[in-house]
C-alpha positions in Angstrom: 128.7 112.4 65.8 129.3 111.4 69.5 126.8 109.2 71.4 126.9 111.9 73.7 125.2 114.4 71.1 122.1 111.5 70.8 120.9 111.3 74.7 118.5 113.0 75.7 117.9 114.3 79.2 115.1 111.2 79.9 117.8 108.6 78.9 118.4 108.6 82.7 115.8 107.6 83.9 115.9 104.6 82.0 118.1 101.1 83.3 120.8 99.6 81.9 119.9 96.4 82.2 116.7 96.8 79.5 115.8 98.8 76.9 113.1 100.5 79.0 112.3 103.5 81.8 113.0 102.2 85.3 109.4 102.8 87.4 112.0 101.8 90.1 114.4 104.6 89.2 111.6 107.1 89.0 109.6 106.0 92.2 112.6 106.9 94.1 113.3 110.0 92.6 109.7 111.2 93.8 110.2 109.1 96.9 107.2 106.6 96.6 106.3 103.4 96.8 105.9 101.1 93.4 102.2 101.1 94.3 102.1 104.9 94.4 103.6 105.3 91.3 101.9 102.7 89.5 98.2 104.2 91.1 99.8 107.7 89.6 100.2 106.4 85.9 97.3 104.3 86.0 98.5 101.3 85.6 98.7 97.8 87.8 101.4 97.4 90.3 101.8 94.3 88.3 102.7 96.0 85.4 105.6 97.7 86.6 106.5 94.4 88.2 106.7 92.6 85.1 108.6 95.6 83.6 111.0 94.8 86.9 111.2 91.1 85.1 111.7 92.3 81.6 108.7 90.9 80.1 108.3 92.5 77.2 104.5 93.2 77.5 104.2 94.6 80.5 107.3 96.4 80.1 106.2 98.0 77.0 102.7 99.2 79.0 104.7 100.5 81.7 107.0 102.5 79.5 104.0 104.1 77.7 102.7 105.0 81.3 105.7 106.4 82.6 107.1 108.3 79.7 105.1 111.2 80.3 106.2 111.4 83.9 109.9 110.9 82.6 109.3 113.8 80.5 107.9 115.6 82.7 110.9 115.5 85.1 113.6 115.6 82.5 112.1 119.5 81.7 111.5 120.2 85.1 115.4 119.4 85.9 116.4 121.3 82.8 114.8 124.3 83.7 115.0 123.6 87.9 118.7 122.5 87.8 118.6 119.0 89.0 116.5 116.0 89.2 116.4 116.6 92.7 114.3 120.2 92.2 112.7 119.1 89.7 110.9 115.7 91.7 110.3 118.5 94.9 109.0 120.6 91.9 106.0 117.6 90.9 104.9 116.8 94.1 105.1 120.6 96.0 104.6 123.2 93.6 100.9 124.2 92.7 100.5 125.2 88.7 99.3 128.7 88.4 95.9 128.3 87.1 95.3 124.9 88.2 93.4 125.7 91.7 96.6 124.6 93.8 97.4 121.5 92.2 100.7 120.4 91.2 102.1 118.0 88.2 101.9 115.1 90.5 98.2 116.0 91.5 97.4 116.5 87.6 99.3 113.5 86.4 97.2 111.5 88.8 94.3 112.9 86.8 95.3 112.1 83.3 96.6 115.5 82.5 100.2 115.0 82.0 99.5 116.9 78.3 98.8 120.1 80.5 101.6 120.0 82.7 103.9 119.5 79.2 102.0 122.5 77.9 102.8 124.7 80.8 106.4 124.1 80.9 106.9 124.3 77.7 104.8 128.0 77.8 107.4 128.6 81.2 110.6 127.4 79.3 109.3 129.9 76.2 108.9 132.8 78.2 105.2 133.3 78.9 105.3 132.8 82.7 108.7 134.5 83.4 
């Protein structure tokens, strides 16, 4: 078994340099500030700093925060084709049923669970 066969789509969003997601990586795929993400997950800015520093508590806080996002965008881009559709996809598109918001707008709101739900009803075929 390859190492290839283990990764999963989310791995890369993640930094080489620590064992957690990169709130850097992901703030510029959605093209905002640190502060806009962090106000998005609901978190400090200082958290995500100290997760810039590698301290392990405030990375680990910042990896719980972000790993919905993360996986989030890693369906999005599986479905969308790219990373790049899938971030225009969060921010742009309004969810069917969701009174014209998108995943970034319901994320902000705590409802990362519902945006999971509807992909995963999209990906199985009851939306297409």
């Amino acid at each position: 078994m390859t190492t290839a066969l283990l990764e999963s789509p989310a791995i890369r969003f993640g930094d080489d340099k620590v064992p957690f997601l990169s709130a850097r990586r992901v703030a510029e795929l959605l093209g905002v500030t640190l502060s806009e993400l962090a106000a998005l997950i609901g978190v400090a800015r200082n958290t995500l700093a100290a997760q810039a520093g590698a301290r392990k508590s405030g990375a680990r806080k910042a990896d719980a925060a972000l790993s919905p996002v993360v996986r989030i965008l890693a369906m999005a881009g599986e479905m969308a084709g790219g990373e790049q559709r899938a971030a225009i996809w969060f921010k742009h598109q309004p969810i069917p049923g969701w009174a014209g918001k998108t995943a970034y707008d319901l994320v902000g709101e705590g409802k990362a669970d519902k945006v999971l739900a509807y992909l995963e009803a999209v990906r199985s075929g009851v939306y297409a």
